[in-house]
N, C-alpha and C positions, 0 to 999 in steps of 0.2 A: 508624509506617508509615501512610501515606492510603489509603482504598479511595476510587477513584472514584463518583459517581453509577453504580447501576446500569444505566442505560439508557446511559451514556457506552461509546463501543467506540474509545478510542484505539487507531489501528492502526500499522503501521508504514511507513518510508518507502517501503520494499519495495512497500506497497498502490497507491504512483501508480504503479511501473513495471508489476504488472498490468494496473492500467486501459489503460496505454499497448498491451502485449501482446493483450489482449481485445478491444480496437478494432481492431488493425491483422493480428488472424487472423478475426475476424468471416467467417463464410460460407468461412476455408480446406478441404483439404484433408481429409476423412474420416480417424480414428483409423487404426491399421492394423489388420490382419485379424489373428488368435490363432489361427495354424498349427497350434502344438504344445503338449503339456502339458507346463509345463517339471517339473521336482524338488519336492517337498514344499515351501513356501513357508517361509522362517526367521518365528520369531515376530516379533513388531512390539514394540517395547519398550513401555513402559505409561509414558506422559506423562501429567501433572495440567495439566488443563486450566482456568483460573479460571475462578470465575461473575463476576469485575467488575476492573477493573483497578483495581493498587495499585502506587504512588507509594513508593520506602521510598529516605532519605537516607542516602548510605552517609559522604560527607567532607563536612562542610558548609564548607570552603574555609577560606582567610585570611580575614585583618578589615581593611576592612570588611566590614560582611554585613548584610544588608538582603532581605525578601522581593521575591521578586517576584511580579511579577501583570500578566496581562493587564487593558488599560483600555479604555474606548472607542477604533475608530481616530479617526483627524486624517484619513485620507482617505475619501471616499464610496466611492471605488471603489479597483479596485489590479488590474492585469495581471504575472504571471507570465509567461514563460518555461520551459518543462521539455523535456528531453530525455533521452532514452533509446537506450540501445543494448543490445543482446542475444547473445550467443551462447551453439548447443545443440548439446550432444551427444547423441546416444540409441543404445540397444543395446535390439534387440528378440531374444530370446533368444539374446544373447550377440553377435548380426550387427548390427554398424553400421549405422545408416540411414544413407542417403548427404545432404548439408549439405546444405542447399537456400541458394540464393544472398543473399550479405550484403546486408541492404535497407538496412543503413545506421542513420543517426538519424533515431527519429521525434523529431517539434519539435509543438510542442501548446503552444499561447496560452491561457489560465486568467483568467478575469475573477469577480473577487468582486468585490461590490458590497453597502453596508450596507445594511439593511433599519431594524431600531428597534436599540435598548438599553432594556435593562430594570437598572435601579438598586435594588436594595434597603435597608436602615440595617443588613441582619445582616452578619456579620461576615466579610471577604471568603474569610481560610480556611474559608469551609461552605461555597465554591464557589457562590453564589447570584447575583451578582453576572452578567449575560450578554450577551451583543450576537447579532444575530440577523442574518444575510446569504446571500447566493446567489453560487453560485462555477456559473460557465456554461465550455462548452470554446467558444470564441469561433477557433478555429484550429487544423488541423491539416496536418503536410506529412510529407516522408522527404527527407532529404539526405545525399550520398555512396550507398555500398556500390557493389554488382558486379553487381544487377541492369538486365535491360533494359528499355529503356523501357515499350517497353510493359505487363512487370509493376507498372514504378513510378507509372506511369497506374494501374493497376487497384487497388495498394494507396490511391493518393489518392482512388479514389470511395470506396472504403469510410471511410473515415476522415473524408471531408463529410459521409458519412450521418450521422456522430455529432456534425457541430456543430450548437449551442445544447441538448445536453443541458448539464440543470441539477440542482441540489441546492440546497434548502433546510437550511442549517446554522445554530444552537445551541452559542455556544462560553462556559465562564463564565471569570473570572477565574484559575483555575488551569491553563488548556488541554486543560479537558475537554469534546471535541467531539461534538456530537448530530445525527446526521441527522433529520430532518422530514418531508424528502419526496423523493424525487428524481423529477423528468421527464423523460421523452424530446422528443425538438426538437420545432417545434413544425412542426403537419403530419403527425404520424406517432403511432401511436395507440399502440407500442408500439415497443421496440429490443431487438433479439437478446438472450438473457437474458447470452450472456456480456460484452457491454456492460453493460450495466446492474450487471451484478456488481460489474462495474470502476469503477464511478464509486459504488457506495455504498462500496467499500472506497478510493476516493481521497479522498469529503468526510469519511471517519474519521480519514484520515489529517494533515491539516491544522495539525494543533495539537499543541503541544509538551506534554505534561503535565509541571507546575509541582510541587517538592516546599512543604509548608507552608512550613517552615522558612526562617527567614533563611539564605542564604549569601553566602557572599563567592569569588572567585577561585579556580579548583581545585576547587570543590563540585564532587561526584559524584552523582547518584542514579539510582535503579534504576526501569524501568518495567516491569509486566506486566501480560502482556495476552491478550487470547483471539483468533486467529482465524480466521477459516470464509471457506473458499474454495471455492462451487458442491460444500461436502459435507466436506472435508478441512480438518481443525482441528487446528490447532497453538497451540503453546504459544509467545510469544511476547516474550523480555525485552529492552531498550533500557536502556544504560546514557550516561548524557548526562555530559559534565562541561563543567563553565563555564570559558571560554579568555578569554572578555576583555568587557568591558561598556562601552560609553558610552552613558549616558544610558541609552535604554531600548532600543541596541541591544545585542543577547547575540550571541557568537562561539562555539558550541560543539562539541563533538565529540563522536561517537555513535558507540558500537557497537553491532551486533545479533546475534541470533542465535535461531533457532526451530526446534521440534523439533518434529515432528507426531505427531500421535495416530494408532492406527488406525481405517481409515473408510474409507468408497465415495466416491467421484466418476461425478459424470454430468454432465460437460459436455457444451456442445452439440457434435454433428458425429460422435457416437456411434449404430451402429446400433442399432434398439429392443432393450428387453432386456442391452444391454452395460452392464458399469460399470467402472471404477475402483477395485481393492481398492489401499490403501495400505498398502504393506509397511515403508518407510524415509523420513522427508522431515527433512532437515535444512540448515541455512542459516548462513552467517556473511558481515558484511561491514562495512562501518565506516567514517569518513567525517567530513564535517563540515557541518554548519548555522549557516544566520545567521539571526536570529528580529527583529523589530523587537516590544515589548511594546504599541507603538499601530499594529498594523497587521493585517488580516486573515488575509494569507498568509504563508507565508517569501520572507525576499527573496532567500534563496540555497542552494544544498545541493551537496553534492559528495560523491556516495556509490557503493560497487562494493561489489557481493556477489556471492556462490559458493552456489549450494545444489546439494543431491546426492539426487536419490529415487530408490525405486525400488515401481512397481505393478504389479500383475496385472491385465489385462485379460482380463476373465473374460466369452466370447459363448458364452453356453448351455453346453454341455458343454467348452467348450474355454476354454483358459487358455494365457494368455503372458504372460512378465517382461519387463518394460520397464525399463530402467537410464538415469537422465536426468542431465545435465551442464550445468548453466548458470553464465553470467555475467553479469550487469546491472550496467550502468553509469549512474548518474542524475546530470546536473545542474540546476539553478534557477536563472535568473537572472531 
């Protein structure tokens, strides 16, 4: 089994559909108010949380079998495609919130661009080996859903505000990826913290982590991993296997699945004093990715998860459960 560099925070794919959600609620609607005290709160199960992610081969496939590894790209730059769609359920002690109207897909254009490569003689399993580049949101829209116009105007100013945020990335030959820096556009001295959330947990996201080992077709391996969302940390595993390979493009399939720890949350849009207690967070979804080994980004993804939590919003003396239902739908092209 591999452990990661520990400064590496490989996340999940799950982390771009947050970014996408964090930009496109920016300045929403206030938390809701905690009426009632609900029942004694069930315990929270006790999740292990890593300090560094690890890499462990569970099938190393048919033969042939051969390592892989990320190389230098072949292009200087590269544009992505991604899209997202969302639906929510919520139960505030026990009473449905009523659906706020389908916005549809958000669509978000991704530009990385290489910066240097740093080559070393060590050995490319030590992970040394790295390329250094900036992934900018160069694009953002909403297409379909049920809302009216003039919502669908007001979600598209927010979502301008957040182009030319950038990230500075760090990836080495294994696809272990390192943030550096991240910016907000330029003109603006700062971006709402839960933008910003969103885009250091989308440039973690970026890269596939690579077992050592040679495999061949049908290789299986396991990723884990830590992660921290504005307070609320889970436990995080990705299981990949290899579908098909030409040259140095990979065909694979990825399940997930995360289970959170307990913890506070304070996102923004909470009044002072309120937080987030984390009673239940759990996830599954599964899907499929295209990876090109000389290339920056993915060149493709096809993924849908399900998670299920449940929190306490807890304002001064008063508390209320909160029961959430989602679904996310990610594509890449």
């Amino acid at each position: 089994m591999r452990r990661a560099p520990r400064a590496s925070r490989a996340s999940s794919w799950m982390a771009v559909a947050a970014f996408a959600v964090a930009l496109a609620s920016c300045g929403d609607e206030a938390a809701p108010s905690a009426p009632s005290a609900p029942a004694e709160p069930p315990a929270v199960p006790s999740v292990e949380i890593p300090d560094a992610t690890t890499v462990r081969l569970i099938d190393a496939g048919s033969e042939p079998r051969e390592e892989l590894r990320f190389s230098a790209p072949v292009a200087e730059r590269q544009t992505i495609s991604l899209r997202q769609r969302t639906s929510l359920e919520v139960l505030v002690d026990g009473q449905p919130v009523p659906k706020r109207p389908d916005i549809g897909w958000l669509v978000m254009s991704l530009q990385a661009e290489r910066q240097d490569s740093t080559s070393t003689d060590a050995d490319a399993n030590t992970a040394a080996n790295t390329v250094r580049y900036t992934i900018t949101l160069v694009g953002a829209d909403v297409e379909g859903g049920s809302i009216d116009e003039t919502a669908q105007q007001t979600i598209r100013e927010r979502l301008r505000m957040g182009l030319g945020l950038r990230g500075d990335v760090e990836r080495d030959a294994l696809g272990n990826g390192r943030t550096l820096a991240v910016s907000p556009p330029p003109g603006i001295d700062s971006a709402p913290p839960g933008v910003m959330a969103g885009v250091q947990l989308l440039v973690d996201a970026v890269g596939v982590p690579l077992p050592t080992e040679a495999v061949g077709i049908g290789a299986r391996w396991e990723v884990v991993s830590a992660e921290d969302n504005q307070g609320a940390r889970a436990r995080l595993t990705r299981t990949f296997e290899l579908l098909a390979r030409d040259g140095a493009q990979l065909s694979l399939a990825v399940t997930i699945e995360k289970q959170g720890a307990p913890g506070t949350m304070r996102p923004p849009g909470l009044p002072p004093g309120a937080e987030f207690e984390v009673r239940q967070l759990a996830a599954r979804g599964s899907g499929t990715v295209q990876v090109s080994l000389d290339a920056l980004l993915p060149s493709g993804a096809s993924i849908v998860t399900e998670d299920h939590a449940t929190f306490d919003l807890v304002d001064g003396q008063r508390r209320s459960r909160m029961r959430r239902t989602s679904k996310v739908e990610l594509s890449i092209e």
